[in-house]
ROZATOR-706355 format. One line per 5 residues: their letters; for each residue x, y, z of N, C-alpha, C, O. Coordinates in Angstrom, 1 decimal. Example, Ala and Ser with C-alpha at 12.3 -4.5 7.8 and 13.67 -1.06 7.14 Angstrom:
AS> 13.2:-5.7:7.8:12.3:-4.5:7.8:13.2:-3.3:7.8:14.2:-3.3:8.5  12.8:-2.2:7.1:13.7:-1.1:7.1:12.9:0.0:7.9:13.4:1.1:8.0 $
This chain:
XXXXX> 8.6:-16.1:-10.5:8.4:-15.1:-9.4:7.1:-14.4:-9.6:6.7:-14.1:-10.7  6.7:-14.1:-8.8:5.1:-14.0:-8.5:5.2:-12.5:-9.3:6.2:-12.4:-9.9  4.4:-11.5:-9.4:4.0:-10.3:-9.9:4.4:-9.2:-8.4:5.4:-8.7:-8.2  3.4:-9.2:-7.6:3.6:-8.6:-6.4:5.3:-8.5:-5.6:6.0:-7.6:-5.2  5.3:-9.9:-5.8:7.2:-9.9:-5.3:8.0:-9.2:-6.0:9.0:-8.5:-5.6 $
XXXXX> 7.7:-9.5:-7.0:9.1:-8.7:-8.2:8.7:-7.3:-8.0:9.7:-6.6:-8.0  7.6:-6.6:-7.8:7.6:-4.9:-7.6:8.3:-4.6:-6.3:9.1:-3.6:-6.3  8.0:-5.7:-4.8:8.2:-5.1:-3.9:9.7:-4.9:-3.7:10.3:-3.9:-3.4  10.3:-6.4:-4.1:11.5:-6.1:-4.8:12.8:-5.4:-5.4:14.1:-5.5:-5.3  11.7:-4.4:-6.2:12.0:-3.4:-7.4:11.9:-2.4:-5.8:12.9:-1.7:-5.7 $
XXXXX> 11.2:-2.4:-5.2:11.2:-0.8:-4.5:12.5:-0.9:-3.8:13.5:-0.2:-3.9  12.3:-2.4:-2.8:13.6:-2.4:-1.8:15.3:-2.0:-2.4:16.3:-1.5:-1.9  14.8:-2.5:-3.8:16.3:-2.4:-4.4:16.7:-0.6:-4.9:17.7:-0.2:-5.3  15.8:-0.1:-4.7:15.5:1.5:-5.2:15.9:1.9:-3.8:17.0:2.5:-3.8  15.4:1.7:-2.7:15.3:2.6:-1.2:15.6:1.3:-0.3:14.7:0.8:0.4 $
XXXXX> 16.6:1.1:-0.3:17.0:0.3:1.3:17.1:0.6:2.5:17.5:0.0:3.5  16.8:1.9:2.2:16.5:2.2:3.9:15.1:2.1:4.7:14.7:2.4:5.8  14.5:1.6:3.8:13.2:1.5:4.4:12.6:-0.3:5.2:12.6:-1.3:4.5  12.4:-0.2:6.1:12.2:-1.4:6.8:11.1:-2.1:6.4:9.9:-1.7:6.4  11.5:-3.3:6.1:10.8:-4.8:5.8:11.3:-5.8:5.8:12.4:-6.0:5.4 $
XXXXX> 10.5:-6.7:6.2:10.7:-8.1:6.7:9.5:-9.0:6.1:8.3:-8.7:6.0  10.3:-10.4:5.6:9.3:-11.4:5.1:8.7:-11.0:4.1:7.6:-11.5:4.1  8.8:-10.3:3.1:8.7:-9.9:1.8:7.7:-10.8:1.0:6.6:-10.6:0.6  8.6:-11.8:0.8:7.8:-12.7:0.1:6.4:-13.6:0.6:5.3:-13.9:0.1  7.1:-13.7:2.0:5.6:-14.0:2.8:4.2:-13.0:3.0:3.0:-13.4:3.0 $
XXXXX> 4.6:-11.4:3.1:3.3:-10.9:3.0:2.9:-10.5:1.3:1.8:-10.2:0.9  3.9:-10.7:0.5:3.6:-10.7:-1.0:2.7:-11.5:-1.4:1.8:-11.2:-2.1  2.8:-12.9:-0.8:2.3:-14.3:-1.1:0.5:-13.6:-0.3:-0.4:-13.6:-1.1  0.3:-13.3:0.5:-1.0:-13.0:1.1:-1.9:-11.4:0.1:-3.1:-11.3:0.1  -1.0:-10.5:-0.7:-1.9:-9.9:-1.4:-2.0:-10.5:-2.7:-3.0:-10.3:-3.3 $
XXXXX> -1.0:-11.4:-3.4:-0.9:-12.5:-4.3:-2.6:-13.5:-4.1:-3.5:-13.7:-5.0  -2.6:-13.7:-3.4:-4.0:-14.7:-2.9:-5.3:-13.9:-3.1:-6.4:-14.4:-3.5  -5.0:-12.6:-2.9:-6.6:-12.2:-2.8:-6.5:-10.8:-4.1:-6.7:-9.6:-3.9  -6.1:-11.3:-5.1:-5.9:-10.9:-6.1:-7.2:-11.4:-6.9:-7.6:-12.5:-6.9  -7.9:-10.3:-7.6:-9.2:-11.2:-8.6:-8.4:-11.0:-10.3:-7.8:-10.0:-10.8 $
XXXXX> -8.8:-12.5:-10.8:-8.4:-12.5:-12.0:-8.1:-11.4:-12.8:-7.0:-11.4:-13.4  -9.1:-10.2:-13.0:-8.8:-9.1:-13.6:-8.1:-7.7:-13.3:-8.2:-6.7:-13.9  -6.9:-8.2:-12.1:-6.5:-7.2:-10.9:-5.1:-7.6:-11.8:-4.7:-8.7:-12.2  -4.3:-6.2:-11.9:-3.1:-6.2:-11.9:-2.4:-5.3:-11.0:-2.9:-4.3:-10.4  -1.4:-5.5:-11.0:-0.2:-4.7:-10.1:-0.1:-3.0:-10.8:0.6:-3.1:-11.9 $
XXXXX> -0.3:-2.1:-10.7:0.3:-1.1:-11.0:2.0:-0.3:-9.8:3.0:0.3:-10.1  1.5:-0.7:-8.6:2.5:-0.2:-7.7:2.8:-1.1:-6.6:1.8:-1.6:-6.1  3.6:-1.4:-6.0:3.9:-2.0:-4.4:5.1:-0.9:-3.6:6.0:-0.2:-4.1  4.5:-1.2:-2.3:5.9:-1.1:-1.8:5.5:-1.8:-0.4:4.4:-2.3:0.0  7.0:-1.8:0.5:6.9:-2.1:1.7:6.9:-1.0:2.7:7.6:0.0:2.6 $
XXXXX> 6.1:-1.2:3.8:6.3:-0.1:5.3:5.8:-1.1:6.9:5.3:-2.2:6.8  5.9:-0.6:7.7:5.6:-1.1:8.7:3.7:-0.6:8.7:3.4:0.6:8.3  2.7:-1.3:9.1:1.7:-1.0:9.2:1.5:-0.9:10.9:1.1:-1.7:11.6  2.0:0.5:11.2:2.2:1.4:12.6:2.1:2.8:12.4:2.1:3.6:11.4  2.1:3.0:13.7:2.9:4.7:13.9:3.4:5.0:14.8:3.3:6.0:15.5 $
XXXXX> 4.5:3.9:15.0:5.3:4.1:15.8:6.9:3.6:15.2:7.3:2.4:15.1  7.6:4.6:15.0:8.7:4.3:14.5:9.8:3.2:15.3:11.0:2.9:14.8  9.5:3.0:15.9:10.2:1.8:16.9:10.0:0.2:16.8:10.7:-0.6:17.3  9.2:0.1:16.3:8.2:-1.2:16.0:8.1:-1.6:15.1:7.1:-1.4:14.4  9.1:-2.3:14.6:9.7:-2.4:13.4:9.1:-4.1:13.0:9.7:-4.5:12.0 $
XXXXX> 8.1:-4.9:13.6:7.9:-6.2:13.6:6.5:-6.3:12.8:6.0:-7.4:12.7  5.7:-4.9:12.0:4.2:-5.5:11.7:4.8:-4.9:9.5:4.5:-4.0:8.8  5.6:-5.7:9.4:5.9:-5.6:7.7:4.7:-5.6:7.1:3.9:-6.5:7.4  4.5:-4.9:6.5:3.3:-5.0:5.2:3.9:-4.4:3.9:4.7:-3.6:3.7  2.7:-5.6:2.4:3.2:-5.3:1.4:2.1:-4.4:1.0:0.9:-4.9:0.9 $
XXXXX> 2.2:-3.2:0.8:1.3:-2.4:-0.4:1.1:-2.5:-1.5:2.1:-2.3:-2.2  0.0:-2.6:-2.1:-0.3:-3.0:-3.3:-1.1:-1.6:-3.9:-2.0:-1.2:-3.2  -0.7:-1.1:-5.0:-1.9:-0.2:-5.7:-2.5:-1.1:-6.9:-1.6:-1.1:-7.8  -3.6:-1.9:-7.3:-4.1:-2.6:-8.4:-4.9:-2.0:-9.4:-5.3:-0.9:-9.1  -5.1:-2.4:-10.3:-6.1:-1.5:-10.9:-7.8:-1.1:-10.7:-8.6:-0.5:-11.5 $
XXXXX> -7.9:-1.7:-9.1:-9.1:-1.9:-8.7:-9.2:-1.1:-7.3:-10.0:-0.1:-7.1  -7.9:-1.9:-6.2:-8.1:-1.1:-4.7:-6.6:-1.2:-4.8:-5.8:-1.5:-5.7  -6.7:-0.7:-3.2:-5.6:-0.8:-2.6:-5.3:-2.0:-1.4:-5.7:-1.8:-0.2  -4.7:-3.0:-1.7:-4.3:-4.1:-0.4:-3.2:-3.6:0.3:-2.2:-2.8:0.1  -3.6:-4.3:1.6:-2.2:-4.4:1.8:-2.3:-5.7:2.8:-3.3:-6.1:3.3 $
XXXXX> -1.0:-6.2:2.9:-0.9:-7.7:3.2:0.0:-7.7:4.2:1.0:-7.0:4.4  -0.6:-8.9:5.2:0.7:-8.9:6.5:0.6:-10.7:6.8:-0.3:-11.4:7.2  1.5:-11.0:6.6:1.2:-12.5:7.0:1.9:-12.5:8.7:2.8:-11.9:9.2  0.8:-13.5:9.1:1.4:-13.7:11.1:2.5:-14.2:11.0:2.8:-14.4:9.8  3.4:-14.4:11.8:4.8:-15.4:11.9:4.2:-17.0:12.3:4.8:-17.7:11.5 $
XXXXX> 3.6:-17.5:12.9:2.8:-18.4:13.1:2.1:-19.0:12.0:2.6:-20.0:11.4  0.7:-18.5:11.8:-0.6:-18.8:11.1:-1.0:-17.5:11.1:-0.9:-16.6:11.9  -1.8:-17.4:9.5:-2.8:-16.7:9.4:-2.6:-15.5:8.8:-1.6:-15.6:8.3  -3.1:-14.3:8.6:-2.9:-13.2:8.0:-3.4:-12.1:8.1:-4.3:-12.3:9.0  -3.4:-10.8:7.6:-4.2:-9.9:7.7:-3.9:-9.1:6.7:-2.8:-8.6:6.4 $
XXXXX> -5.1:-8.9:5.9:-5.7:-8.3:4.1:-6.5:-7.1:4.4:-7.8:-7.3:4.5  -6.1:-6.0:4.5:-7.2:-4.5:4.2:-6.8:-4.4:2.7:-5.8:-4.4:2.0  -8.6:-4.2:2.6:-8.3:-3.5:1.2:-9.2:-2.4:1.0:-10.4:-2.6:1.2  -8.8:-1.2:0.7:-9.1:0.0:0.0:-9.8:0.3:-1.4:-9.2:0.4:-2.5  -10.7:0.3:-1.3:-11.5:0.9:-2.5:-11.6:2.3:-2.7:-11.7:3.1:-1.8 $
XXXXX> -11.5:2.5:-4.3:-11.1:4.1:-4.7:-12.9:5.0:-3.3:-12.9:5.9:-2.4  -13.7:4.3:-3.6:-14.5:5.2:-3.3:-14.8:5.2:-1.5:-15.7:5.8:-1.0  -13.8:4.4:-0.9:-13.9:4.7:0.4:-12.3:5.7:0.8:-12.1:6.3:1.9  -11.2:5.7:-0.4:-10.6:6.7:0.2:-11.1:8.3:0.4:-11.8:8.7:-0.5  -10.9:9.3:1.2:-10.8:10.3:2.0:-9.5:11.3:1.7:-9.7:12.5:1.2 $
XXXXX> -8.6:11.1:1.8:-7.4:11.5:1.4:-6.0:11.4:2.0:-5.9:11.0:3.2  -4.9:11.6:1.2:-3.4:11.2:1.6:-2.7:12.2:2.4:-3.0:13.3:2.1  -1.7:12.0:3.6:-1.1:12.7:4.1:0.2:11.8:4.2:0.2:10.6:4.5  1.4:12.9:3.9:3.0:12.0:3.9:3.4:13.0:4.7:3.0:14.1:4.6  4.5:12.5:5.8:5.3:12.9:6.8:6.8:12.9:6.2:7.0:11.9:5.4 $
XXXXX> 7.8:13.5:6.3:8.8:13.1:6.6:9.7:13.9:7.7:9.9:15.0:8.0  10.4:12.5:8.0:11.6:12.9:9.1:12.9:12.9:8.9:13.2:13.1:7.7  14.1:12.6:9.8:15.4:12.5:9.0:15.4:11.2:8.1:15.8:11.4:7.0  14.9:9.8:8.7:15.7:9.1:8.0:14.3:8.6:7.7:14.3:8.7:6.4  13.1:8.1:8.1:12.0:7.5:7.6:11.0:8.5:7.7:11.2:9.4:8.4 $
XXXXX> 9.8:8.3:6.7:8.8:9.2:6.6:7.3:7.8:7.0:7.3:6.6:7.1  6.2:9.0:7.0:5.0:7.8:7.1:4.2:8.7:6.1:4.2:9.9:5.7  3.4:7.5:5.8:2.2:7.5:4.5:0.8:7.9:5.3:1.3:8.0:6.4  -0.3:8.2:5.5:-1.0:8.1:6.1:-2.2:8.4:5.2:-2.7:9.5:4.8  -2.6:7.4:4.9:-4.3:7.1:4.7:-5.2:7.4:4.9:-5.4:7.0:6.0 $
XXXXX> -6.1:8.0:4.6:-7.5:8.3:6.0:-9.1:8.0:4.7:-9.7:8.7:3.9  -9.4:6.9:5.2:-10.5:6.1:4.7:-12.3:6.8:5.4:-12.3:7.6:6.3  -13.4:6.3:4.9:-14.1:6.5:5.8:-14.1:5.7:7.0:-14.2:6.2:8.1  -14.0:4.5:6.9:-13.8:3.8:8.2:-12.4:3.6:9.3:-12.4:3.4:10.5  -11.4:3.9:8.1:-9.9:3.5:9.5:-9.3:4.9:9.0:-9.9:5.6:8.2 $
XXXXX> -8.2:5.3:9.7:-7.0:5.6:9.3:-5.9:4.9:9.1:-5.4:4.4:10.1  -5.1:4.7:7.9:-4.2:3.9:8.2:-2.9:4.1:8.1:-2.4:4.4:7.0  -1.9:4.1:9.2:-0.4:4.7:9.5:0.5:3.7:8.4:0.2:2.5:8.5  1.2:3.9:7.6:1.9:2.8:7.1:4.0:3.9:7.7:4.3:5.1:7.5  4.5:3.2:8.0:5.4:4.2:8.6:7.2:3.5:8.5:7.2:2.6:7.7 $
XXXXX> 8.1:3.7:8.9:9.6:3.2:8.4:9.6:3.2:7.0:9.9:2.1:6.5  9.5:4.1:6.3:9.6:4.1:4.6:10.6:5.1:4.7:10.3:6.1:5.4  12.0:5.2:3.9:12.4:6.0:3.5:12.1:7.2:2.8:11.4:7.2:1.8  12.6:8.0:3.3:12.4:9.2:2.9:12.4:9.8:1.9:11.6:10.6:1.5  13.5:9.2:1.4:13.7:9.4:-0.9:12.3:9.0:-1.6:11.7:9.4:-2.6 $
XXXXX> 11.8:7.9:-0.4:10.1:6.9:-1.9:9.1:7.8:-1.5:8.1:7.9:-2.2  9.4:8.5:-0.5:7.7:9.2:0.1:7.6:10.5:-1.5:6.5:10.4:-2.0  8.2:11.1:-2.0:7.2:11.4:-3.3:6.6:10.7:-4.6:5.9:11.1:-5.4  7.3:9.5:-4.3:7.3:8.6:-5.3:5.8:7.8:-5.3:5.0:7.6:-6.2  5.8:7.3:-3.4:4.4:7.1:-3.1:3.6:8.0:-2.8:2.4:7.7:-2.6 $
XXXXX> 3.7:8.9:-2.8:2.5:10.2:-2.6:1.8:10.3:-4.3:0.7:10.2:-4.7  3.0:10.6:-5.0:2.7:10.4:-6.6:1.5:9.3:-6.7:0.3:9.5:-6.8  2.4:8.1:-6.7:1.3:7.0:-7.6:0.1:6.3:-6.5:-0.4:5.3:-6.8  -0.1:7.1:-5.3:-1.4:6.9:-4.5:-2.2:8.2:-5.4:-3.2:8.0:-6.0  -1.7:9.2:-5.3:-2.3:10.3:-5.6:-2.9:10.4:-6.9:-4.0:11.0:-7.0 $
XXXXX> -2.2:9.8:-8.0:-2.7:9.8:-9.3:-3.6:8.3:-9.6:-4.6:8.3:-10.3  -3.0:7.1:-9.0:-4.1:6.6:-8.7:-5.6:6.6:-8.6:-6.6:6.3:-9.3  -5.3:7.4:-7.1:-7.4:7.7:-6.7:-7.7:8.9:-7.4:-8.8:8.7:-7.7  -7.3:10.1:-7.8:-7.5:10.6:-8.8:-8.6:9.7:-9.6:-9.7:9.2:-9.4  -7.4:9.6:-10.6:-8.1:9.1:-11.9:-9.0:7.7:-11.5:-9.4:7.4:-12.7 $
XXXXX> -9.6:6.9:-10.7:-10.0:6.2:-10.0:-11.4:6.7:-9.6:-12.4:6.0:-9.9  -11.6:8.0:-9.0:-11.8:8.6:-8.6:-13.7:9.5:-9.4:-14.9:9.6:-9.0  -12.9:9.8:-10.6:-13.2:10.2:-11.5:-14.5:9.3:-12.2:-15.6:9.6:-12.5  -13.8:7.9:-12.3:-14.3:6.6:-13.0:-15.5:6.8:-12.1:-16.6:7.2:-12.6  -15.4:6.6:-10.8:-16.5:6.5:-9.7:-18.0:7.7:-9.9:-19.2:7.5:-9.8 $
XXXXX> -17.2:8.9:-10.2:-18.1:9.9:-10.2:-18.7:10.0:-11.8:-19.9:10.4:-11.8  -18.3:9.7:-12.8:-18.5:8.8:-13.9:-19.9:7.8:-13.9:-20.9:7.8:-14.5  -19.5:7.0:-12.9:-21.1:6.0:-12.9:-21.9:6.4:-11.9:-23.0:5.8:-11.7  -21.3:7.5:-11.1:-23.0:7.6:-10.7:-23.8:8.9:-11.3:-24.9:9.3:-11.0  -23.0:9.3:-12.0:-23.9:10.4:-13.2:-24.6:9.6:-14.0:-25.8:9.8:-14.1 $
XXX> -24.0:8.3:-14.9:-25.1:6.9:-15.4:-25.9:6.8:-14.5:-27.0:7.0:-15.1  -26.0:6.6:-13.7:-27.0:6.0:-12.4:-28.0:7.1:-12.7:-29.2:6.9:-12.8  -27.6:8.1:-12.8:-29.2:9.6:-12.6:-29.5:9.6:-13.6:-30.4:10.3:-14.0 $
């Protein structure tokens, strides 16, 4: 079993109330675009929306030791791979409501809703995004002090 699957896995089996579909199939697509030196520190699953109704766009979240992916394979063909570098995130904003909360991203270029996540994981993922680009973060402002 792949690295990516076995975390996403680990979350669903922690918070089952959180919606996802095809697991293994968008696992298999941040599995792919993985570079040799990239490990798993975190996954989970959410709908890549903001609309709580719309329960059909599953994505796997990946935190690695490099960016952030996240993976959606089509039902058809094909796929779709955003990935997040420490130095293009902006900062985190988490919602919650009664039964699902949303993640929300905000990059220089997108904003990204990730949304249907249980409510129990949203400190869990605010945590390990948060200390992630942190310390990430740091590394960045680190080399461009080298650079002067």
């Amino acid at each position: 079993m792949k690295s990516v699957y076995r975390h996403v896995l680990e979350f669903k089996r922690r918070y089952p109330m959180t919606i996802g579909w095809r697991l293994k199939r968008n696992s298999e697509v941040v599995e792919k675009h993985l570079n040799p030196d990239e490990k798993i520190l975190y996954a989970f699953i959410a709908q890549k929306n903001d609309n709580s109704l719309e329960i059909f766009s599953s994505a796997v979240v990946a935190l690695t030791n490099k960016r952030i992916l996240i993976g959606r394979k089509r039902v058809v063909f094909g796929y779709f791979l955003d990935s997040i570098t420490p130095d293009m995130f902006n900062d985190l904003k988490v919602s919650g409501g009664i039964i699902w909360g949303k993640v929300y991203i905000d990059t220089i270029k997108e904003f990204v809703t990730l949304s249907n996540i249980s409510k129990e994981a949203l400190p869990e993922i605010e945590t390990a995004i948060s200390e992630y680009m942190m310390r990430e973060k740091k590394k960045y402002g680190l080399k461009e002090k080298d650079k002067n």
